[in-house]
N, C-alpha and C positions, 0 to 999 in steps of 0.2 A: 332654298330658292325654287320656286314650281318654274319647269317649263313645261310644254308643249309642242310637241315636236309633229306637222300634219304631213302625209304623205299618200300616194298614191292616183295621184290628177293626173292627167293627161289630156292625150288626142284620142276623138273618141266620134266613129261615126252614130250616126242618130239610129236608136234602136240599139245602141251597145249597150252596156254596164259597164260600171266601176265599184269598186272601193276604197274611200278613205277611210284612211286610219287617223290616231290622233294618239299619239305616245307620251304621258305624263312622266313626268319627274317630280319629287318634292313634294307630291301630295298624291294622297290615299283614295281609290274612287271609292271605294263599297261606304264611305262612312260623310253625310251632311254634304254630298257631292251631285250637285246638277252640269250633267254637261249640255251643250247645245251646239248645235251647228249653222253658220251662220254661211250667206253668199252675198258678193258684192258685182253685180255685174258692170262693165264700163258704164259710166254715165248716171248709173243709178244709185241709189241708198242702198245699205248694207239690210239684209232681211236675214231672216231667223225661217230655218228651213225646218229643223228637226231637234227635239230635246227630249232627253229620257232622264231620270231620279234616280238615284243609287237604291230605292226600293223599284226599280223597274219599271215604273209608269212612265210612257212614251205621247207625245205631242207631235203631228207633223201639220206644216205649214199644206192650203190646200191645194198649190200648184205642186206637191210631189207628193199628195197621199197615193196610196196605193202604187205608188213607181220609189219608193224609199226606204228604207228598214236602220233605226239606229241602234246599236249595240253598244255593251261594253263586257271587256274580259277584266275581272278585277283581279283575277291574278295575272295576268301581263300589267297592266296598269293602261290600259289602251281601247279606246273609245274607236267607233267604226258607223262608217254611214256608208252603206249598200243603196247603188242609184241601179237602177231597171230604165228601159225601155226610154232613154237621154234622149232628150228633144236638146234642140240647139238656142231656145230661149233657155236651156238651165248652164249655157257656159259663162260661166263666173270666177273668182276665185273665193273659193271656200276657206274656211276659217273656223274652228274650234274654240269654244270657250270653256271652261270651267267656271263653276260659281261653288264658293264655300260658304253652305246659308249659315253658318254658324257665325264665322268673321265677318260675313258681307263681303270677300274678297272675289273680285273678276279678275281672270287670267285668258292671254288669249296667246295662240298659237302667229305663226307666221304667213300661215295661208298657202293654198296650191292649187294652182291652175286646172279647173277641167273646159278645156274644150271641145264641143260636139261640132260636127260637121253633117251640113245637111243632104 
């Protein structure tokens, strides 16, 4: 059974950082493993912020280039999205996916709360 475990949101004045983490279970990142990170702010659709490929190729959405960084350690099993310079349109709750391009199988985390304060 994969889970996904996100952490590391908060209260965050504007011009902080954070980092999310994203802690896998029951499944392997380094091998047919796309992760992504996704935000849902009130009122809005859920958007696709940042995704990287188990060979390392990175994609960022254009309202967090250059203020984002996504990561993973594949021996911890644990995916990581570094936010810079949090403007208070980026308070959402974030969300972590996995995708297994092999099974076609999506997994998604619980979600956690950043909010910036302007």
């Amino acid at each position: 059974q994969v889970q996904l475990v996100e952490s590391g949101g908060g209260l965050v004045q504007a011009g902080g950082s954070l980092i999310l983490s994203c802690a896998a279970s029951g499944i392997t990142f380094n091998i047919n493993v796309i992760m992504d990170w996704y935000r849902q702010a009130p009122g809005k659709q859920r958007e696709l912020v940042a995704t990287i490929t188990s060979g390392g190729y990175t994609n960022y959405a254009d309202s967090v280039k250059g203020r984002c960084t996504i990561s993973t350690d594949n021996a911890k099993n644990t995916g990581y999205l570094r936010m810079n310079s949090l403007k208070p349109e980026d308070t959402a709750v974030y969300y972590c996916k996995i995708r297994n391009v092999v099974l076609g199988a999506n997994y998604w985390g619980q979600g956690t709360q950043v909010t910036v304060s302007s």
